[in-house]
PDB file of N, CA, C and O in Angstrom:
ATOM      1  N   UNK A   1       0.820  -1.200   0.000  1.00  0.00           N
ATOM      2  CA  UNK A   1       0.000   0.000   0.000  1.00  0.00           C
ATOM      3  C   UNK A   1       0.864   1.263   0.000  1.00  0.00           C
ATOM      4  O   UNK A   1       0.724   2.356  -0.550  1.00  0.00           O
ATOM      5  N   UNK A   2       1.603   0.859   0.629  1.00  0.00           N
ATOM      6  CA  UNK A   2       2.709   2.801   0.896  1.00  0.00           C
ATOM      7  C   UNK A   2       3.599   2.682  -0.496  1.00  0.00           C
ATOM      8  O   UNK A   2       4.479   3.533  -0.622  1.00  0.00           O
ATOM      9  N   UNK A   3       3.476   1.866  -1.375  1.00  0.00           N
ATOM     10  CA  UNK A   3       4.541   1.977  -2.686  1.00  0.00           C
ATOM     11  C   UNK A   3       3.225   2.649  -3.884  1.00  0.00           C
ATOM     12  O   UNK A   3       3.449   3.380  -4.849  1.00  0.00           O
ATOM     13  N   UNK A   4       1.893   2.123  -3.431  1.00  0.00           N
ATOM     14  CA  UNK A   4       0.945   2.487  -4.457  1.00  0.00           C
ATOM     15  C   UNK A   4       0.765   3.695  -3.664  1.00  0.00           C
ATOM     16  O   UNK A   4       0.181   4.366  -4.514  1.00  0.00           O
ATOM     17  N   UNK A   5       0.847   4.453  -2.646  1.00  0.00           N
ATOM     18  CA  UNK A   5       0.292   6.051  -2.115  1.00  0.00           C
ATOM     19  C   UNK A   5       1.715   6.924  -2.874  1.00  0.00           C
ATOM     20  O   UNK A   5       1.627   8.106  -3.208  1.00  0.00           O
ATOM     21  N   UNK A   6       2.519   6.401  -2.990  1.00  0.00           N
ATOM     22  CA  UNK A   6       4.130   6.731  -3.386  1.00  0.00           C
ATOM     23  C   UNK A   6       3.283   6.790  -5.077  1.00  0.00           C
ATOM     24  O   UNK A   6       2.675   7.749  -5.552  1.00  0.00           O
ATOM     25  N   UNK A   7       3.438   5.884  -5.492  1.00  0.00           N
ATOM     26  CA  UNK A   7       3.227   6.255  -7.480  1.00  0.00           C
ATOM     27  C   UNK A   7       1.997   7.041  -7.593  1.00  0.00           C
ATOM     28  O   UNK A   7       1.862   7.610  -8.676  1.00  0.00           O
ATOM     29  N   UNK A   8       1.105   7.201  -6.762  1.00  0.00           N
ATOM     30  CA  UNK A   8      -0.302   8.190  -7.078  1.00  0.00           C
ATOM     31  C   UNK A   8       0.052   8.815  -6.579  1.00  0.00           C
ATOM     32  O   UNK A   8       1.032   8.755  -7.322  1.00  0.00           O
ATOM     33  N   UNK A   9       0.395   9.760  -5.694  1.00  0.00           N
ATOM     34  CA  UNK A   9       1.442  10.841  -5.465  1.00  0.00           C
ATOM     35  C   UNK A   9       1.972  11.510  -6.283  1.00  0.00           C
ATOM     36  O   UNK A   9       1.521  12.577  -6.701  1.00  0.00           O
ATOM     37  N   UNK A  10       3.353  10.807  -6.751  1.00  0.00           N
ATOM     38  CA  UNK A  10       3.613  11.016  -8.049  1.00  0.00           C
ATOM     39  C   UNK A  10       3.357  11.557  -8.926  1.00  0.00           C
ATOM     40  O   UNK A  10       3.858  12.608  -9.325  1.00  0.00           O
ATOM     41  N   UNK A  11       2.021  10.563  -9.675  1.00  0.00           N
ATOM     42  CA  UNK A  11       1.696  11.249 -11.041  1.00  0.00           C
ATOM     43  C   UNK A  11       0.673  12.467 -10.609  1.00  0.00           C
ATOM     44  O   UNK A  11       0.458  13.360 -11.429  1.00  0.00           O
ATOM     45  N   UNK A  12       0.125  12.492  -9.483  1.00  0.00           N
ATOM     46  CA  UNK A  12      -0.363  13.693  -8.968  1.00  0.00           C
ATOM     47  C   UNK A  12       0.486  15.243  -9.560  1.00  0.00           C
ATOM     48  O   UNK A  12       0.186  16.190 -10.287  1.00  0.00           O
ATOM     49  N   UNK A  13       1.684  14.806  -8.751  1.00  0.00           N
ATOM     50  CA  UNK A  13       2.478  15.986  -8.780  1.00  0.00           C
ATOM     51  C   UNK A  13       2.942  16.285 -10.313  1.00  0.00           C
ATOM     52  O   UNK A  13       3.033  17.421 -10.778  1.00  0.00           O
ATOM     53  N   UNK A  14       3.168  15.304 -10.891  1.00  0.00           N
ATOM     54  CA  UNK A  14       3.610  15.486 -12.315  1.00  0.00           C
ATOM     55  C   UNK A  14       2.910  16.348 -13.019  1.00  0.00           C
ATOM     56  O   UNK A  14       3.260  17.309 -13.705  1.00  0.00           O
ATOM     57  N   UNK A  15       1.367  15.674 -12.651  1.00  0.00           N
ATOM     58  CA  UNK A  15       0.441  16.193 -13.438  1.00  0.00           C
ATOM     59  C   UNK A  15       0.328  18.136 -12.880  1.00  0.00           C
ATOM     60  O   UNK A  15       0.347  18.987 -13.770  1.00  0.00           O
ATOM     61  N   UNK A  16       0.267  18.380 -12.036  1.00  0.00           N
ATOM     62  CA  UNK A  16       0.241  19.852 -11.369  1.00  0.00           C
ATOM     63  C   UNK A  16       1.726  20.369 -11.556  1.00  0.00           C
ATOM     64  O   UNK A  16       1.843  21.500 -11.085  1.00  0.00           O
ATOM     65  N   UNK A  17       2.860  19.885 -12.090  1.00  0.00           N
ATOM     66  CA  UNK A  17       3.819  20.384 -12.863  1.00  0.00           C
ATOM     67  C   UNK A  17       3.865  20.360 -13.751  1.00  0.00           C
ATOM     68  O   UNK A  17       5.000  20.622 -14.151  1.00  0.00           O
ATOM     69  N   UNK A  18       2.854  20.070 -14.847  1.00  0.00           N
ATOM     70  CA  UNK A  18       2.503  19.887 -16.286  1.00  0.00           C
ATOM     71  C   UNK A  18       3.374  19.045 -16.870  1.00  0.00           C
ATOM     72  O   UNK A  18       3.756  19.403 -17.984  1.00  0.00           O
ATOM     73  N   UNK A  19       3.894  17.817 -16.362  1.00  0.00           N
ATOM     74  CA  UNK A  19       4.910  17.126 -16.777  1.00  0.00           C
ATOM     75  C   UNK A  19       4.138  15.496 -17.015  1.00  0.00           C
ATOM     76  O   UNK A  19       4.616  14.376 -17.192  1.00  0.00           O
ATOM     77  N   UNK A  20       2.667  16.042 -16.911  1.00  0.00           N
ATOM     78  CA  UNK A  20       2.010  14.653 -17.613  1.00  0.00           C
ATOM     79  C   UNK A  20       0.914  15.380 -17.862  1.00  0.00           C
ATOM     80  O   UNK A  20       0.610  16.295 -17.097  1.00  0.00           O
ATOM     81  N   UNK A  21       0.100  15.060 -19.055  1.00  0.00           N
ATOM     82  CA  UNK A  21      -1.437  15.853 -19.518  1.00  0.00           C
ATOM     83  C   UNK A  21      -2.204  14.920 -18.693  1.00  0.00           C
ATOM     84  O   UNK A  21      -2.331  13.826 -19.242  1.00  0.00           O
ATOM     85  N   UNK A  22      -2.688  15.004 -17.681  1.00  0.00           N
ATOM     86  CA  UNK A  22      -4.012  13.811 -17.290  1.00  0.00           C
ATOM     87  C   UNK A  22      -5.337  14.460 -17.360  1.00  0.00           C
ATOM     88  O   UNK A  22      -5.616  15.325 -16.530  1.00  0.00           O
ATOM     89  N   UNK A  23      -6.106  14.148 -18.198  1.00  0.00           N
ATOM     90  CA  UNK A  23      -7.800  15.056 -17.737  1.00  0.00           C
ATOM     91  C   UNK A  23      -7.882  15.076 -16.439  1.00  0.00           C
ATOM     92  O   UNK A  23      -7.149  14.804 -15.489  1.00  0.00           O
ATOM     93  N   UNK A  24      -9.416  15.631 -16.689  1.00  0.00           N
ATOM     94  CA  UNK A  24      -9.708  16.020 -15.261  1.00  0.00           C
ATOM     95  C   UNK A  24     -10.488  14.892 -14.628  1.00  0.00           C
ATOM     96  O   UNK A  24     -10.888  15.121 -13.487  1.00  0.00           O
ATOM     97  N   UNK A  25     -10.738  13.882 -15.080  1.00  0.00           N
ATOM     98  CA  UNK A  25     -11.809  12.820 -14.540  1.00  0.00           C
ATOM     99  C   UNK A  25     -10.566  12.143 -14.156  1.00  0.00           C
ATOM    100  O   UNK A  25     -10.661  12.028 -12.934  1.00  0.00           O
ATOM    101  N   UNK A  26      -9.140  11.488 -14.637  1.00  0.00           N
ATOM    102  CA  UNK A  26      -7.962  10.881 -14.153  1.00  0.00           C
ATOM    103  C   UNK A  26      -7.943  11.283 -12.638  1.00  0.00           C
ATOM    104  O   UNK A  26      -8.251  10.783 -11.556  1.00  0.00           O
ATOM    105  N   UNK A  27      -7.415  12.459 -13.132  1.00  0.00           N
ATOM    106  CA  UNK A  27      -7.138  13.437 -11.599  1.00  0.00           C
ATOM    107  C   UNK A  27      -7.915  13.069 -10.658  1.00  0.00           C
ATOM    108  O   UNK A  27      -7.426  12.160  -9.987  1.00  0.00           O
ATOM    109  N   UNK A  28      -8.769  13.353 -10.386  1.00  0.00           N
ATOM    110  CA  UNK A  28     -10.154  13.409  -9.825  1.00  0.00           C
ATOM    111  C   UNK A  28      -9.956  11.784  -9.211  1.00  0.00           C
ATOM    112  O   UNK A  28     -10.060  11.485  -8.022  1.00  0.00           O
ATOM    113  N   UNK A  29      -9.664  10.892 -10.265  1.00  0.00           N
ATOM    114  CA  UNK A  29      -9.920   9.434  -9.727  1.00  0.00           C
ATOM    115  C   UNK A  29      -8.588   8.885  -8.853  1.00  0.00           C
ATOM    116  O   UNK A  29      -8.210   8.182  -7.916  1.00  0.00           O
ATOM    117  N   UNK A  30      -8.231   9.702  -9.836  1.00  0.00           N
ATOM    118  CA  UNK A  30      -5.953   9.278  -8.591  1.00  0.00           C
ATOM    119  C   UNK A  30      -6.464  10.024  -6.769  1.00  0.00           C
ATOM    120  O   UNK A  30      -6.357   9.617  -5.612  1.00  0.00           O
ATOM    121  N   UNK A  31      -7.031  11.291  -7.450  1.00  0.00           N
ATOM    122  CA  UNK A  31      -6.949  11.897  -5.854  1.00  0.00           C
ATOM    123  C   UNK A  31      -7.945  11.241  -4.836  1.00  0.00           C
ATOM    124  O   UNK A  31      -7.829  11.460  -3.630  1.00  0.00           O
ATOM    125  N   UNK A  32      -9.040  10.340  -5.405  1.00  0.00           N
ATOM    126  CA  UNK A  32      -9.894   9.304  -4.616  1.00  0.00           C
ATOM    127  C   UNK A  32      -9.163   8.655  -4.361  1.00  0.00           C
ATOM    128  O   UNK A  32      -8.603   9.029  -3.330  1.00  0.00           O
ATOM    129  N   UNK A  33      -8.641   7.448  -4.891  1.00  0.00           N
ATOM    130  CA  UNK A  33      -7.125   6.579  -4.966  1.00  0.00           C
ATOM    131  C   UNK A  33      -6.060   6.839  -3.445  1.00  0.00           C
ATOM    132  O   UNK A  33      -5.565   6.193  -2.522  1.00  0.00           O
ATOM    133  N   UNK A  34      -6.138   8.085  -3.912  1.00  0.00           N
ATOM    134  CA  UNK A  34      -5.252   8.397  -2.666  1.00  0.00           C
ATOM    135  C   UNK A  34      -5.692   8.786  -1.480  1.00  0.00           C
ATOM    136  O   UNK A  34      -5.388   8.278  -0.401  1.00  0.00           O
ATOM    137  N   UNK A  35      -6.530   9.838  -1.695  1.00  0.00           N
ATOM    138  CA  UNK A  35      -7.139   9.464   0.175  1.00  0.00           C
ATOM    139  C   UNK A  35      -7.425   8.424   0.831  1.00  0.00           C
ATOM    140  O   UNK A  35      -7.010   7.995   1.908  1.00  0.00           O
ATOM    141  N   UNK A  36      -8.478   7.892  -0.206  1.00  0.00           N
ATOM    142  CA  UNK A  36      -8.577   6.089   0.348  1.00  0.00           C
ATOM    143  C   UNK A  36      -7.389   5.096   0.546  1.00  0.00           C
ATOM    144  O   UNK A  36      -7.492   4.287   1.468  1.00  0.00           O
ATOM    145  N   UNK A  37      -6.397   5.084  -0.148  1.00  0.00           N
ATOM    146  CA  UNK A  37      -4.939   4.361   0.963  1.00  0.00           C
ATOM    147  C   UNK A  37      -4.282   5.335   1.875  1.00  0.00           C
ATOM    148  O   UNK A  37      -3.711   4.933   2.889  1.00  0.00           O
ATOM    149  N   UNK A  38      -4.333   6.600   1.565  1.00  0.00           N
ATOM    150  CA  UNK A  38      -4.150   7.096   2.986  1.00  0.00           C
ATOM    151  C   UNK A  38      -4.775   7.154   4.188  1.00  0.00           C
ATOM    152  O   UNK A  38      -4.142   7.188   5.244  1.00  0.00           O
ATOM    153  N   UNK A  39      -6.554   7.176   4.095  1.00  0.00           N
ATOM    154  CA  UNK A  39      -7.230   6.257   5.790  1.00  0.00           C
ATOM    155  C   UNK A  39      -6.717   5.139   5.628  1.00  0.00           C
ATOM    156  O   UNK A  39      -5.819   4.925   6.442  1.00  0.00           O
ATOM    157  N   UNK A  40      -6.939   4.176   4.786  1.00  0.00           N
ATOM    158  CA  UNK A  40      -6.581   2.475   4.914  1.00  0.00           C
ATOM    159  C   UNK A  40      -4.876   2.772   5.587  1.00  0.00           C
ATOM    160  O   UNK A  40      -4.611   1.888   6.401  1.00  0.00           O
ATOM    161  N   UNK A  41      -3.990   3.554   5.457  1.00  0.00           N
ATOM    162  CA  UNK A  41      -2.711   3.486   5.964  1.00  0.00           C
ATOM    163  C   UNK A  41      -2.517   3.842   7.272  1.00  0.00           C
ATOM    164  O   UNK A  41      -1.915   3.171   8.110  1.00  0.00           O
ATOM    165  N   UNK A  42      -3.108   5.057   7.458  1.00  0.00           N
ATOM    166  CA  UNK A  42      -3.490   5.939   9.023  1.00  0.00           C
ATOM    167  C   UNK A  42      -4.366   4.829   9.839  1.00  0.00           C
ATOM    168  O   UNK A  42      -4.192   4.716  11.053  1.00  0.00           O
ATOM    169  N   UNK A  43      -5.100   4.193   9.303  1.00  0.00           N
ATOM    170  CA  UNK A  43      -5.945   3.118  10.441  1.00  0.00           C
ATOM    171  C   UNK A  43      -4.786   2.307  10.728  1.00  0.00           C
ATOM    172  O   UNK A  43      -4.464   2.111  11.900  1.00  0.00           O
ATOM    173  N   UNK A  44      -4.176   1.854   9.838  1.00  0.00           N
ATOM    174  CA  UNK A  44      -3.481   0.345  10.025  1.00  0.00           C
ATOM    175  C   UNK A  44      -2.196   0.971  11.133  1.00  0.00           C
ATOM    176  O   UNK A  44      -1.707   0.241  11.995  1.00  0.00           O
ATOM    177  N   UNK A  45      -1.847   2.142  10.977  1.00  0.00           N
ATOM    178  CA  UNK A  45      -0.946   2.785  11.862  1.00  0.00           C
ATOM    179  C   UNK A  45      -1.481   3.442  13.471  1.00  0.00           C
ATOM    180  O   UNK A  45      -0.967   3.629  14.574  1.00  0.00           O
ATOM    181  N   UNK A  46      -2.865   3.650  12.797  1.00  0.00           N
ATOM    182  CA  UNK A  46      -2.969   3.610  14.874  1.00  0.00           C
ATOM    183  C   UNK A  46      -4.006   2.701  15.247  1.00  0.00           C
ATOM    184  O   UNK A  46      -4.239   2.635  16.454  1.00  0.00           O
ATOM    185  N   UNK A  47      -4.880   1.773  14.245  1.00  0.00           N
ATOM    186  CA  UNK A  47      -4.988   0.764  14.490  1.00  0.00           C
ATOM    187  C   UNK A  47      -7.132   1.148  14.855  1.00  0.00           C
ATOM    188  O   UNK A  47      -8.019   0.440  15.333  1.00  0.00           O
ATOM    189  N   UNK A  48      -7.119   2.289  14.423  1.00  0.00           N
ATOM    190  CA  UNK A  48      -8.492   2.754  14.114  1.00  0.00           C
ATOM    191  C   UNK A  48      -9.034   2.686  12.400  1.00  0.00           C
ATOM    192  O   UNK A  48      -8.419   2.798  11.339  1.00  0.00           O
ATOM    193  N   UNK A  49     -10.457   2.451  12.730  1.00  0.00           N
ATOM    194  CA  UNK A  49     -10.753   2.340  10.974  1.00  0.00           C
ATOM    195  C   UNK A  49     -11.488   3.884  10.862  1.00  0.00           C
ATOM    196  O   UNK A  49     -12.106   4.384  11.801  1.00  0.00           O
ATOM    197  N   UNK A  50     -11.321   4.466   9.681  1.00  0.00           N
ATOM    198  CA  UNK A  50     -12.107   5.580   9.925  1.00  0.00           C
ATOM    199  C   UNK A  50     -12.244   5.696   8.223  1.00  0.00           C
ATOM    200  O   UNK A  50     -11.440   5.178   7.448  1.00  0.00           O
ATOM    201  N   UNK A  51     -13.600   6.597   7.765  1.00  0.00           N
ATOM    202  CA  UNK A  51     -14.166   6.622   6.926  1.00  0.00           C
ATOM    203  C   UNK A  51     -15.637   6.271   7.473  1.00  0.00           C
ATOM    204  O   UNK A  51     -16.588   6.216   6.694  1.00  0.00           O
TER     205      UNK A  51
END
C-alpha cells in the first residue's frame, strides 16, 4: 500500500507540474485513490478504521 500512495502521489504531482497531460476525470480518480490508501494506511498505523 505505501509503494501504491508513493506512485499516485507522483503522477499527482507530475500532473500539477505539467509534466504529464491527465484530464480532469484521471485526476479526480488518482486523488480518490489516494485518500482512500491514505485512511486504509493511518488506520493500520494507529490501528483505528475511519471513513
Amino acid at each position: 500500500m505505501y509503494a501504491l500512495e508513493e506512485i499516485i502521489g507522483r503522477l499527482i504531482e507530475a500532473a500539477q507540474r505539467g509534466l504529464w497531460k491527465a484530464d480532469a476525470d484521471m485526476l479526480e480518480r488518482l486523488n480518490e485513490i489516494y485518500n482512500y490508501v491514505e485512511a486504509v494506511l493511518e488506520a493500520d498505523v494507529t490501528g483505528e478504521a475511519q471513513g
